[in-house]
NUTIGU-423758 format. One record per residue (C-alpha): residue in three letters; x, y, z. Coordinates in pm, whole numbers, plus 32768, in hexadecimal, padded with zeros to 4 digits. Layout:
NUTIGU-423758
<site type="ALA" u="X" v="Y" w="Z"/>
...
//
This chain:
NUTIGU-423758
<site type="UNK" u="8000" v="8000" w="8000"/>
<site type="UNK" u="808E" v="8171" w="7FD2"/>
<site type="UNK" u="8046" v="824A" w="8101"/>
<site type="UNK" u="7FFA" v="83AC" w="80E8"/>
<site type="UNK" u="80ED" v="84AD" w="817D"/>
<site type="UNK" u="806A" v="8632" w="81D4"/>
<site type="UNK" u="8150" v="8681" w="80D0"/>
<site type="UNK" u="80A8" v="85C5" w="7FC9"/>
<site type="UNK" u="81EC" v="84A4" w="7FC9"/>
<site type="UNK" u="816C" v="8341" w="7FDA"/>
<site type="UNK" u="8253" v="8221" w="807B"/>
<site type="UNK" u="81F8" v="80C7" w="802F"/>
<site type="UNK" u="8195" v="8007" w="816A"/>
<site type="UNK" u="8133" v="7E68" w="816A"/>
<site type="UNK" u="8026" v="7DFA" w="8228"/>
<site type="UNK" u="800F" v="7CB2" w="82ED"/>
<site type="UNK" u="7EC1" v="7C6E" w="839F"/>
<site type="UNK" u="7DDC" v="7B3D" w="8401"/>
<site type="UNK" u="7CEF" v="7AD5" w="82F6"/>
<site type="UNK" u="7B9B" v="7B1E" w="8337"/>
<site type="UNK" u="7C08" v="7BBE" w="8486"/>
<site type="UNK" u="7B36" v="7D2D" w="8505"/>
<site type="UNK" u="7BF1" v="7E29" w="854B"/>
<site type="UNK" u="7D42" v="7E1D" w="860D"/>
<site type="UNK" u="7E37" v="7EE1" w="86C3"/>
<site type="UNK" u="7F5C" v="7F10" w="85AA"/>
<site type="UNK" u="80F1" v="7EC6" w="85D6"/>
<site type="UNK" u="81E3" v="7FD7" w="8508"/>
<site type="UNK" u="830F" v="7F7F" w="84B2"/>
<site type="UNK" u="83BB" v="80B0" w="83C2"/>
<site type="UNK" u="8509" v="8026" w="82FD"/>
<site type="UNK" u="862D" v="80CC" w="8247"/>
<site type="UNK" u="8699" v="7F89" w="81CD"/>
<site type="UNK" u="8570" v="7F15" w="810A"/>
<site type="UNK" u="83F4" v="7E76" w="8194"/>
<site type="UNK" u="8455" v="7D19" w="80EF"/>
<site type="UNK" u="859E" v="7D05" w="818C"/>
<site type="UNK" u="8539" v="7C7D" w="82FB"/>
<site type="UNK" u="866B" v="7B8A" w="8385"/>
<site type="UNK" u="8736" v="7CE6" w="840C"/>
<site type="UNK" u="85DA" v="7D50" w="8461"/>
<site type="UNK" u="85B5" v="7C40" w="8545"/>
<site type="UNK" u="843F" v="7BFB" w="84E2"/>
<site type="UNK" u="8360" v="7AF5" w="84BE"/>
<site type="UNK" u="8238" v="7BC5" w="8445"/>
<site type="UNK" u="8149" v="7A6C" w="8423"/>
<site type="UNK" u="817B" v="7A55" w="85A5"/>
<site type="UNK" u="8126" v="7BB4" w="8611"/>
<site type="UNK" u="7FD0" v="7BAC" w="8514"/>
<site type="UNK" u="7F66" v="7A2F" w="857D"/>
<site type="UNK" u="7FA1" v="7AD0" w="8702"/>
<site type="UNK" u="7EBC" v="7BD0" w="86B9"/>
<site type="UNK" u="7F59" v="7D12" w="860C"/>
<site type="UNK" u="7F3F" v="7D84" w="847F"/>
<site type="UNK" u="80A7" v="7DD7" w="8457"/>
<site type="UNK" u="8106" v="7F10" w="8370"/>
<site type="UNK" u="8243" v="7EE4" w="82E7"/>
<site type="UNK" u="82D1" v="8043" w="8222"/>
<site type="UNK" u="840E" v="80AB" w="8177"/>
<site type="UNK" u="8459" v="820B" w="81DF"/>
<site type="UNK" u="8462" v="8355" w="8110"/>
<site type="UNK" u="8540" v="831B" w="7FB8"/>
<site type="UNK" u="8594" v="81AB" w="7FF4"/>
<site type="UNK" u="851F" v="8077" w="7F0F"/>
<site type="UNK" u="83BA" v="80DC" w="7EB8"/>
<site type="UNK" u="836B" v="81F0" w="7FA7"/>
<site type="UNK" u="836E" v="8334" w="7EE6"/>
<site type="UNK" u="8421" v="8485" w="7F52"/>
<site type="UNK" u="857D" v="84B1" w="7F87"/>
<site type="UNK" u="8653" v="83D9" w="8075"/>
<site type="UNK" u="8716" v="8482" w="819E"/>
<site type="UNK" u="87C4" v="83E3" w="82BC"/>
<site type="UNK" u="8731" v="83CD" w="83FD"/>
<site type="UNK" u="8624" v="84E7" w="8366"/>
<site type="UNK" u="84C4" v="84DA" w="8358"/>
<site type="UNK" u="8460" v="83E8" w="845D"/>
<site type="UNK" u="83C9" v="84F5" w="8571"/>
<site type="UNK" u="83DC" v="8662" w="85BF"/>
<site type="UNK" u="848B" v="870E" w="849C"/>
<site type="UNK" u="83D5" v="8783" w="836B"/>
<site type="UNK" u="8364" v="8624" w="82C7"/>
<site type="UNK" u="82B6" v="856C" w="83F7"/>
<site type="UNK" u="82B9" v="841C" w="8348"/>
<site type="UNK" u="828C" v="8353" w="84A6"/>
<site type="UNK" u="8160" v="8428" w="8516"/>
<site type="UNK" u="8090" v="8443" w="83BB"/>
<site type="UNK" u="80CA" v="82BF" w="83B6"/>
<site type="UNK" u="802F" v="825A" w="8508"/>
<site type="UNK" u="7F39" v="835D" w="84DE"/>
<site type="UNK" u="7ECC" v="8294" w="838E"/>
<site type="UNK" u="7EC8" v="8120" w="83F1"/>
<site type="UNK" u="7DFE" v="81BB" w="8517"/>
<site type="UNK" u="7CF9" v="8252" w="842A"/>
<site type="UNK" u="7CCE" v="80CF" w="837F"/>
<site type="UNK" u="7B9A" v="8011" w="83A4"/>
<site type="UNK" u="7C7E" v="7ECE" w="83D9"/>
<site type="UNK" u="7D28" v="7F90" w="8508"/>
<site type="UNK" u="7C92" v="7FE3" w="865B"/>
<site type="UNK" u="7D45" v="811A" w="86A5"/>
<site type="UNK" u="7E66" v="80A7" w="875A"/>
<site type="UNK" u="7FA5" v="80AB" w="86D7"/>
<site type="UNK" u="8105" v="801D" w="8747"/>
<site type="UNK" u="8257" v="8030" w="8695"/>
<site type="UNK" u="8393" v="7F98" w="86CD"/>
<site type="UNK" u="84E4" v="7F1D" w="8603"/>
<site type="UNK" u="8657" v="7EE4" w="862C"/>
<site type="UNK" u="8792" v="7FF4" w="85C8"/>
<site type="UNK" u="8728" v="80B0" w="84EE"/>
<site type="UNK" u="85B5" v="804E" w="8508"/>
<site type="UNK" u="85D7" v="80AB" w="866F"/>
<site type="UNK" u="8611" v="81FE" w="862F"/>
<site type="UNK" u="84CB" v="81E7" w="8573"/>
<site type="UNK" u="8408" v="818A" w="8693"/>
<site type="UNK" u="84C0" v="82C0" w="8773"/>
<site type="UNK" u="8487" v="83AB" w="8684"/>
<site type="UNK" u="8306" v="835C" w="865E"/>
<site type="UNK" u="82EC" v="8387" w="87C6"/>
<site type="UNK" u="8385" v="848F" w="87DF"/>
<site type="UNK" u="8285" v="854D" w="86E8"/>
<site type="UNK" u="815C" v="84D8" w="87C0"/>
<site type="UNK" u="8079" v="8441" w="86D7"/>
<site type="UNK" u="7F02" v="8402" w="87BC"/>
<site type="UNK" u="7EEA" v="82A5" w="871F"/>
<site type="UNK" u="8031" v="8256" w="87BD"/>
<site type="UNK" u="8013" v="8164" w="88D1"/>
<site type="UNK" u="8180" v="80CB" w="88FA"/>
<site type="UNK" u="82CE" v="808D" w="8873"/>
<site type="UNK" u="840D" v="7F99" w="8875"/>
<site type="UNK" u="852C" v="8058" w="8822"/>
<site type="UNK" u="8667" v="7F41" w="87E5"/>
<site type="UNK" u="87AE" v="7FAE" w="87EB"/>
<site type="UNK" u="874B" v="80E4" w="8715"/>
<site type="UNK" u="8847" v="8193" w="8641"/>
<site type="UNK" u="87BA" v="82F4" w="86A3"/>
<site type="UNK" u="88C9" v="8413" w="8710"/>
<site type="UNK" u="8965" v="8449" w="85F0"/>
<site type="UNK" u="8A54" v="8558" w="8696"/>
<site type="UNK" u="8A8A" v="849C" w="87B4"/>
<site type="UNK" u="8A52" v="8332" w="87A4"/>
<site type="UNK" u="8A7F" v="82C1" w="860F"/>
<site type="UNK" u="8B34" v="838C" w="850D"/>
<site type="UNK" u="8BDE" v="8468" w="860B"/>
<site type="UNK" u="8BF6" v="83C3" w="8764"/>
<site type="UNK" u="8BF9" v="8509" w="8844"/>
<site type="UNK" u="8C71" v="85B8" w="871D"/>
<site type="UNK" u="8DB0" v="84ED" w="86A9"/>
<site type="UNK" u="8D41" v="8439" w="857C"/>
<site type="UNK" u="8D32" v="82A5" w="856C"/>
<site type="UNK" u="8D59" v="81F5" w="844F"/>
<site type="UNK" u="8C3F" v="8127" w="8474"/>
<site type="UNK" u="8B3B" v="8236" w="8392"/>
<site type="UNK" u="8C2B" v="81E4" w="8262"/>
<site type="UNK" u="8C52" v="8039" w="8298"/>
<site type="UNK" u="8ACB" v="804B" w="82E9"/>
<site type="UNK" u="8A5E" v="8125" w="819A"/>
<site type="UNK" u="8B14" v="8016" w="80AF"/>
<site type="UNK" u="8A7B" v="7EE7" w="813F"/>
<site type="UNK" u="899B" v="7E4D" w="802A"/>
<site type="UNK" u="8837" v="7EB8" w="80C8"/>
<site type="UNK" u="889B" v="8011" w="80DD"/>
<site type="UNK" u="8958" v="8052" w="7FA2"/>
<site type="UNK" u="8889" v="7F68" w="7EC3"/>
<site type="UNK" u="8756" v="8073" w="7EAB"/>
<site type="UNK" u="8879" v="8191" w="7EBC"/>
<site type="UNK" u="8904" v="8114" w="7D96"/>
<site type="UNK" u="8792" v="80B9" w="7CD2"/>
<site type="UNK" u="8745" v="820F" w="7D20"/>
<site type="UNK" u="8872" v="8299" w="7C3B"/>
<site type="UNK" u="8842" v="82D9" w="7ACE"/>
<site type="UNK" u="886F" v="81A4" w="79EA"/>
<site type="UNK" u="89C0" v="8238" w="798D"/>
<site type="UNK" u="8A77" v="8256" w="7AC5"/>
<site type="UNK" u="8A18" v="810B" w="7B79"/>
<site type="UNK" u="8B32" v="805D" w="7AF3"/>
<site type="UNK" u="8C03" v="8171" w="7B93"/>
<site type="UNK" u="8B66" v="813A" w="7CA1"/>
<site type="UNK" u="8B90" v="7FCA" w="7CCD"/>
<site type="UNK" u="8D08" v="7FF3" w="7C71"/>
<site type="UNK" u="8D55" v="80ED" w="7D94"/>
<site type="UNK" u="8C57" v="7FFE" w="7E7F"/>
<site type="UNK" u="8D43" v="7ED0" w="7E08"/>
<site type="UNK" u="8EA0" v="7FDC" w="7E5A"/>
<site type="UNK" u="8DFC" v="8063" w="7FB6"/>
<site type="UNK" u="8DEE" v="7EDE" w="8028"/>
<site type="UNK" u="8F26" v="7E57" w="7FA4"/>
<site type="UNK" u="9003" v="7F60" w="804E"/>
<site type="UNK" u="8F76" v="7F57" w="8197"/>
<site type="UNK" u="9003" v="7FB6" w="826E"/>
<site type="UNK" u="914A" v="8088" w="81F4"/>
<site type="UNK" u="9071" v="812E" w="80E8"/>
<site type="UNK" u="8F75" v="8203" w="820E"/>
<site type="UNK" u="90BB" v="82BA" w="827D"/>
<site type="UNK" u="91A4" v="82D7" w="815B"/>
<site type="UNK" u="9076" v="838C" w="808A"/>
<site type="UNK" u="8FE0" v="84C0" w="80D4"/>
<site type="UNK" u="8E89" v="8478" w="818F"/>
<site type="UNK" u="8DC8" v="852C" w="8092"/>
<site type="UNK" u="8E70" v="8488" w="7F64"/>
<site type="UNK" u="8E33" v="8346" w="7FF1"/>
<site type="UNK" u="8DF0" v="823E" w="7EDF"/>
<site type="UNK" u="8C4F" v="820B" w="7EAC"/>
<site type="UNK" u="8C10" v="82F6" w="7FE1"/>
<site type="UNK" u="8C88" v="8410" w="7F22"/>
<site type="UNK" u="8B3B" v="83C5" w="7E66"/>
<site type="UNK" u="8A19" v="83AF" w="7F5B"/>
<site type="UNK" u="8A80" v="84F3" w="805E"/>
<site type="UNK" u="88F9" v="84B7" w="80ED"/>
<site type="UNK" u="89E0" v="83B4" w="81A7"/>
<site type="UNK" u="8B14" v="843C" w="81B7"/>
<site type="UNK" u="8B85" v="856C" w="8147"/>
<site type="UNK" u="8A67" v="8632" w="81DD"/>
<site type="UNK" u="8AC0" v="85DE" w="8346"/>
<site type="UNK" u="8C3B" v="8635" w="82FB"/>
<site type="UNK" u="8BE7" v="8786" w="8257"/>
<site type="UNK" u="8AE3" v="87D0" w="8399"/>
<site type="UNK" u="8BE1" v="877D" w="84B2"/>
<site type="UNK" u="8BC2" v="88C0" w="8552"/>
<site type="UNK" u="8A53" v="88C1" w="8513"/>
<site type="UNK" u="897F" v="8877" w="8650"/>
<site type="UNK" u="8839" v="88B1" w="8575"/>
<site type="UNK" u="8894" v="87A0" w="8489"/>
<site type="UNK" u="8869" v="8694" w="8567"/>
<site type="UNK" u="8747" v="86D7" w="8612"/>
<site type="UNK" u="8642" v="85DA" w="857E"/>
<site type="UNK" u="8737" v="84E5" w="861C"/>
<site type="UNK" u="879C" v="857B" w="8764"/>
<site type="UNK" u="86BB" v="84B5" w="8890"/>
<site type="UNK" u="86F8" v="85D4" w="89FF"/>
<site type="UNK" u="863A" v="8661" w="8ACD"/>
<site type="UNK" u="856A" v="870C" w="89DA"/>
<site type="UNK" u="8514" v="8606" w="8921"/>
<site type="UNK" u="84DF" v="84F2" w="8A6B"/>
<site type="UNK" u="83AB" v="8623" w="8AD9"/>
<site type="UNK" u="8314" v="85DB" w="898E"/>
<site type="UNK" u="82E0" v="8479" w="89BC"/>
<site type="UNK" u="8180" v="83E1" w="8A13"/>
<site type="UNK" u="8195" v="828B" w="8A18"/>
<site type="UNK" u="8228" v="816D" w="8ACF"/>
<site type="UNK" u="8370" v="80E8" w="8A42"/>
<site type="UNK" u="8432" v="7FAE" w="8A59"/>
<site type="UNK" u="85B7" v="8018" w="8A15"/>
<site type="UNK" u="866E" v="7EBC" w="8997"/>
<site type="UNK" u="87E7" v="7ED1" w="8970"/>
<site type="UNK" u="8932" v="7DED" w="897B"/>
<site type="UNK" u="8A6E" v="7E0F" w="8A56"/>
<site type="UNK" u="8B2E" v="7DCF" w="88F7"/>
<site type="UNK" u="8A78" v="7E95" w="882E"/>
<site type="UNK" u="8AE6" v="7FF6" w="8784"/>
<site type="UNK" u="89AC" v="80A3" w="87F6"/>
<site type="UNK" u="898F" v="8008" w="895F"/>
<site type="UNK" u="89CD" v="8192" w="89D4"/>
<site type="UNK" u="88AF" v="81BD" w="8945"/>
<site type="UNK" u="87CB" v="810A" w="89DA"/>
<site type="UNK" u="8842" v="80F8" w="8B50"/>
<site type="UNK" u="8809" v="826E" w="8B0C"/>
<site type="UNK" u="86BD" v="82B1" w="8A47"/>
<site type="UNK" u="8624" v="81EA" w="8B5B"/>
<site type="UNK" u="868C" v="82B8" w="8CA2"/>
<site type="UNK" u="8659" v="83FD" w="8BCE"/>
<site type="UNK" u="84EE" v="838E" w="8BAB"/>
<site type="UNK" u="84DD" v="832F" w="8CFA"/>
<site type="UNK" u="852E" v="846F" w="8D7C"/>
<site type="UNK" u="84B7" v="854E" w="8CA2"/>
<site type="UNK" u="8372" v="84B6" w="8BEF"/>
<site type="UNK" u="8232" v="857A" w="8B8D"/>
<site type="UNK" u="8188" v="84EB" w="8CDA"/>
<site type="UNK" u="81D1" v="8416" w="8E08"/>
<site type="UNK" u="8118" v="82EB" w="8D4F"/>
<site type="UNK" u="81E9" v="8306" w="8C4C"/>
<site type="UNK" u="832F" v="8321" w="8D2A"/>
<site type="UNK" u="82CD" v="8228" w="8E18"/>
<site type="UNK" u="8275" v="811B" w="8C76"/>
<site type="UNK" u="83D4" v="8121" w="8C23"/>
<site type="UNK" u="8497" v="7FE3" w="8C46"/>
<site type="UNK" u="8602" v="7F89" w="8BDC"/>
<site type="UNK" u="867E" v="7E3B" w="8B9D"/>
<site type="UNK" u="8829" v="7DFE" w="8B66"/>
<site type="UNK" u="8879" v="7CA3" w="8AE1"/>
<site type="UNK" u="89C3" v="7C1E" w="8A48"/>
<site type="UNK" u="8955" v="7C92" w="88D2"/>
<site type="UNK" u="8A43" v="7CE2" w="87C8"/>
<site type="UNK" u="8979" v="7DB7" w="86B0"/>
<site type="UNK" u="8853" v="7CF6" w="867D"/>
<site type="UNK" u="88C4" v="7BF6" w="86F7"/>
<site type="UNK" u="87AB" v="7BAE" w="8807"/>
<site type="UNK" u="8761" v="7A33" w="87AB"/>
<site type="UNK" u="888A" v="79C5" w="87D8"/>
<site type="UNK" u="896F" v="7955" w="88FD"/>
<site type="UNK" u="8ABD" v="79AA" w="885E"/>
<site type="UNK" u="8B88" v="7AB9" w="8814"/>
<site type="UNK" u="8CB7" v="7ACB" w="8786"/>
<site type="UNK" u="8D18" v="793D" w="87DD"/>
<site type="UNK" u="8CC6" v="7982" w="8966"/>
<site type="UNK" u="8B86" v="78E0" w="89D6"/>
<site type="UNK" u="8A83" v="7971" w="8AB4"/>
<site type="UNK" u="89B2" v="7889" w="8B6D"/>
<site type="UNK" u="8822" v="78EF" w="8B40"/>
<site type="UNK" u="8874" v="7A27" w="8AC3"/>
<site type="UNK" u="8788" v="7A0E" w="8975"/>
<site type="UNK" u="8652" v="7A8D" w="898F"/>
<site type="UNK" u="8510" v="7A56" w="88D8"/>
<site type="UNK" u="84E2" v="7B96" w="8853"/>
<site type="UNK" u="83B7" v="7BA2" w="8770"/>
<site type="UNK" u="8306" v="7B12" w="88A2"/>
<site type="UNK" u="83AD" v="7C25" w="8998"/>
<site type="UNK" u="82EB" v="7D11" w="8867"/>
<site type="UNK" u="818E" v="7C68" w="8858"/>
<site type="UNK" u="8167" v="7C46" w="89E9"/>
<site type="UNK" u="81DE" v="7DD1" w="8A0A"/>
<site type="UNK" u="80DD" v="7E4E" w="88C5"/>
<site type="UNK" u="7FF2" v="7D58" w="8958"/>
<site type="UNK" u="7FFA" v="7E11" w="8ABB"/>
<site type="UNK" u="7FF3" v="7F95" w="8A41"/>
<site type="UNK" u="7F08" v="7F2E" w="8912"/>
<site type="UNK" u="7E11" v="7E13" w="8999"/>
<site type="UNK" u="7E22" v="7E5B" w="8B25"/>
<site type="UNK" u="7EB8" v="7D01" w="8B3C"/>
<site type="UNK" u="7F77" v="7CA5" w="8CB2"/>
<site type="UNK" u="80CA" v="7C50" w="8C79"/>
<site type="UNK" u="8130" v="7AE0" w="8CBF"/>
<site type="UNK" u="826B" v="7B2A" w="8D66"/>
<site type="UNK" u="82D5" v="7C0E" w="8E94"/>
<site type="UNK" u="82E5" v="7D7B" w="8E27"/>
<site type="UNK" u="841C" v="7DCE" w="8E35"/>
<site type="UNK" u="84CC" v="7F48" w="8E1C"/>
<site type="UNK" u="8613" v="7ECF" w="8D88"/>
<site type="UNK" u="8690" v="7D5B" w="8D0A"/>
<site type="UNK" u="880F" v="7D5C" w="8D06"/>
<site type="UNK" u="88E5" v="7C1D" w="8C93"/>
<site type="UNK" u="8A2D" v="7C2E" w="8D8C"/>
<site type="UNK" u="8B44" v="7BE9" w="8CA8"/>
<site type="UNK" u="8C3C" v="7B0A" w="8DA2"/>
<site type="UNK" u="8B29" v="7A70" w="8E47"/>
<site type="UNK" u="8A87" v="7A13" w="8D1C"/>
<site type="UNK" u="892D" v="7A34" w="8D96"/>
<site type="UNK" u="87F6" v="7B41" w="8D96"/>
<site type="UNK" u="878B" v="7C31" w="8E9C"/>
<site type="UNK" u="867E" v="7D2B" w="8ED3"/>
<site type="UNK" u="86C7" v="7E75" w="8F5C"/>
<site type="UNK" u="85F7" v="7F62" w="8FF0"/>
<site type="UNK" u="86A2" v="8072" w="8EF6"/>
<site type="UNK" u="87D1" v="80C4" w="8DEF"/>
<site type="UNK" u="88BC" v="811C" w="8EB6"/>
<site type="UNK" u="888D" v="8013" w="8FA1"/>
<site type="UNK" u="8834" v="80A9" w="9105"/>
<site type="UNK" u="89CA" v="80D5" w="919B"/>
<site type="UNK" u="8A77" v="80BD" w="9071"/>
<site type="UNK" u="8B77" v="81BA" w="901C"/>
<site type="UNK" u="8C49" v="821E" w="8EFD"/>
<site type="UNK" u="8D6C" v="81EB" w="8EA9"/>
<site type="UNK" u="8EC4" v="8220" w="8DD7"/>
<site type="UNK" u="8F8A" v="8130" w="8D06"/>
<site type="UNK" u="90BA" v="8160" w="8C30"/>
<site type="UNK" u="9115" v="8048" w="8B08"/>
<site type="UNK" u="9253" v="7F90" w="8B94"/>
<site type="UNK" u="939F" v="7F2F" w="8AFF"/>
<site type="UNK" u="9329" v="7DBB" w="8B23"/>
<site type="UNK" u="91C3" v="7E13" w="8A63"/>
<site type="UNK" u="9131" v="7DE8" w="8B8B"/>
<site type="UNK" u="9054" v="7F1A" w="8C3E"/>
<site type="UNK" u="9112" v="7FBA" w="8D71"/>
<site type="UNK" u="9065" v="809F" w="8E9A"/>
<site type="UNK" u="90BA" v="8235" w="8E5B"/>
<site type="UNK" u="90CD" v="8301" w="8D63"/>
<site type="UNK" u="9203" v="82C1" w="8C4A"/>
<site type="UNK" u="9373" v="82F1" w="8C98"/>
<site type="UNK" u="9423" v="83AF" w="8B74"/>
<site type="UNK" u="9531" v="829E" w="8AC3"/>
<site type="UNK" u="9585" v="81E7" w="89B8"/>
<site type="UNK" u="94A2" v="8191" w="88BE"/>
<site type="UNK" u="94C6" v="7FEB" w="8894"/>
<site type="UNK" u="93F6" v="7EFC" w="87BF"/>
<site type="UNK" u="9312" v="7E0C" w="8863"/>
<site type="UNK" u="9369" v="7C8D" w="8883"/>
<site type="UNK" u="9277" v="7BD8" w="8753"/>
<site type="UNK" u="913A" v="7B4A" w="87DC"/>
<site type="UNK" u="9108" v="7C13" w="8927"/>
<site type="UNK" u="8FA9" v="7CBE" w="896C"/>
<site type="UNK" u="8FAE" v="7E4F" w="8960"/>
<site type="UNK" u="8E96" v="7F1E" w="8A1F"/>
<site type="UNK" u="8DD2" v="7DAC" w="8A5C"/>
<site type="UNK" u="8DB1" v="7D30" w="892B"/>
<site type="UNK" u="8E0C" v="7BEC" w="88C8"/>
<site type="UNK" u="8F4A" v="7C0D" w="87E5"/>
<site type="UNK" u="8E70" v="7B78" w="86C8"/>
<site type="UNK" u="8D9F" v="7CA9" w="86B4"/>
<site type="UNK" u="8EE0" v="7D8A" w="867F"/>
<site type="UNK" u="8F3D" v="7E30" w="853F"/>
<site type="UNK" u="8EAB" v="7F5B" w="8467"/>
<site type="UNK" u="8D4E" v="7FC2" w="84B5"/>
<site type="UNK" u="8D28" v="7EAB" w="8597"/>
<site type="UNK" u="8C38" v="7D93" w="8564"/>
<site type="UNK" u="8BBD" v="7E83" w="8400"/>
<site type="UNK" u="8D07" v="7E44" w="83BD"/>
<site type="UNK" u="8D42" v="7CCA" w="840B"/>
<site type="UNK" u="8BD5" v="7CA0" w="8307"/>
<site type="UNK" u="8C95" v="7D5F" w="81F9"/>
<site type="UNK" u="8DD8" v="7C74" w="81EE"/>
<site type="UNK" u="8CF6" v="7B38" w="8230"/>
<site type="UNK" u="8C54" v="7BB1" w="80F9"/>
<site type="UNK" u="8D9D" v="7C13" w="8046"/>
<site type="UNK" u="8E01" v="7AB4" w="8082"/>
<site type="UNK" u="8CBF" v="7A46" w="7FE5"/>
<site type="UNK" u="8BFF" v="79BB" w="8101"/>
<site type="UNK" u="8A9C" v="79F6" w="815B"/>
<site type="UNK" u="8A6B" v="7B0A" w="81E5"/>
//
């Protein structure tokens, strides 16, 4: 279906609902990376609709079949396209919906969900922000300013740069494709022996590059991204903040949930966040394993941790487990543990330097020699397997170079 925006842009949306069912409360899920492309997406859309939901499934503003013109973490909530609003406000308006609306997604999808509830739709009733790429200044393509390489391994992975490149006139998609094919095989010397804004392929697309280099100084620039205080007030609805100890955004998430806690339209809402930490790389909730180290219990079922949460703000249903505040997985002692809040009640920060060894060290760093680390040690956490350019983006780009699936 295309879906009307106030502009007079329509984004293509798939719907998933019961046959023959009346009208239901409605599931959105808003993509960057394309509605039919649902393993990063973690979905199982048949699940959610045979529990109850219609599921709307979009691509956002310029990508795959939506129409408009594509902008990085633009459009979703409070700037001058309000994509996340006009869409809730639509499936609410449909005889085969009830009214009530929920969203949720992972990365980039997460942002979605944030920036929809942070424009305030009424039809809103909850959200499940996951590990949300949101913060672009902060917390993605800068991280508190400095810039990360990530933004450039991310914008070259196949479901981003596929529609980029479709997109192009006939005549310069082989280009394209050529510098796509140079960007990957040169990783990682080639991101800091080439000026950033000549970078192969990226050099291209600046909606996902070179427009956050050029706006640096530019507070204004980023803020249909930025999640503070501001934009915690604005928020109406009860949220369920998932993130991963080994995950690029897990910042993010530990705190999007205590800025909504504090500083939430109302006390209800304030009092409906909750927060749960488990031992997640980047989507990577399913599984037990990251980076060869093993973590007893620590999948979860997700799509069911979505249905019972929707199913509580949308149907009035009673959860079926305690009602927690905060669901941490203790790395060490390999187990879960609910907390009363993030922080946990006594904890206190604290300072760590990078050691000789590779190892983390109490204080703040000693001024010496700069050494190389011994191969195979863990930096910051992270199992050494996760190490290299742009992370675990990175480790997906040279499992595809070497032609495995990725």
């Amino acid at each position: 279906m295309m879906v009307p925006m106030r502009d007079g842009a329509r984004l293509a949306a798939d719907v998933f609902r019961p046959a023959d069912a009346g009208p239901l409360p409605a599931v959105l899920v808003r993509t960057a990376y394309g509605r039919s492309t649902r393993e990063f997406a973690m979905t199982d859309y048949p699940r959610i609709a045979a529990a109850g939901f219609v599921v709307v499934v979009q691509d956002k503003r310029g990508r795959f079949d939506s129409e408009g013109d594509y902008r990085l973490l633009h459009d979703d909530g409070i700037g001058e396209h309000q994509d996340g609003y006009d869409t809730v406000e639509w499936i609410a308006a449909q005889a085969w919906c009830s009214g009530e609306v929920g969203a949720f997604g992972i990365s980039y999808l997460g942002q979605t969900v944030l920036g929809a509830a942070t424009a305030a739709p009424p039809s809103l009733r909850a959200g499940v922000p996951t590990q949300p790429s949101s913060d672009e200044f902060t917390d993605r393509t800068f991280v508190d300013g400095v810039l990360s390489p990530f933004s450039g391994t991310w914008a070259v992975l196949p479901m981003v740069s596929d529609d980029l490149i479709a997109k192009l006139p006939a005549d310069q998609r082989g280009r394209a494709e050529e510098e796509r094919n140079e960007y990957l095989s040169g990783l990682p010397a080639i991101s800091a022996s080439v000026p950033l804004l000549d970078q192969p392929f990226l050099r291209l697309f600046p909606q996902v590059w070179g427009d956050a280099l050029l706006h640096r100084d530019h507070p204004e620039f980023f803020a249909e991204s930025r999640f503070g205080v501001e934009e915690a007030a604005r928020v109406r609805v009860p949220l369920l903040h998932v993130g991963g100890w080994f995950d690029v955004f897990t910042r993010n998430s530990a705190r999007q949930y205590g800025l909504v806690s504090e500083h939430g339209h109302d006390q209800d809402v304030r009092e409906g966040q909750r927060l749960v930490l488990g031992p997640f790389s980047h989507g990577g909730l399913s599984s037990n394993e990251v980076g060869g180290r093993r973590f007893p219990d620590g999948a979860i079922d997700y799509i069911g941790l979505v249905i019972e949460w929707l199913g509580r703000w949308l149907r009035g249903e009673e959860p079926s487990r305690p009602d927690h505040r905060v669901i941490i997985y203790v790395l060490g002692a390999d187990r879960w543990r609910a907390e009363a809040e993030w922080p946990p009640p006594g904890a206190s920060p604290g300072v760590f330097a990078l050691g000789a060894d590779g190892g983390l060290v109490p204080g703040a760093a000693r001024p010496g020699p700069a050494r190389s680390l011994r191969p195979g040690r863990a930096v910051h956490g992270r199992p050494a397997a996760e190490r290299g350019h742009g992370g675990p983006v990175g480790a997906a780009h040279r499992r595809r170079r070497r032609g495995l699936h990725e």
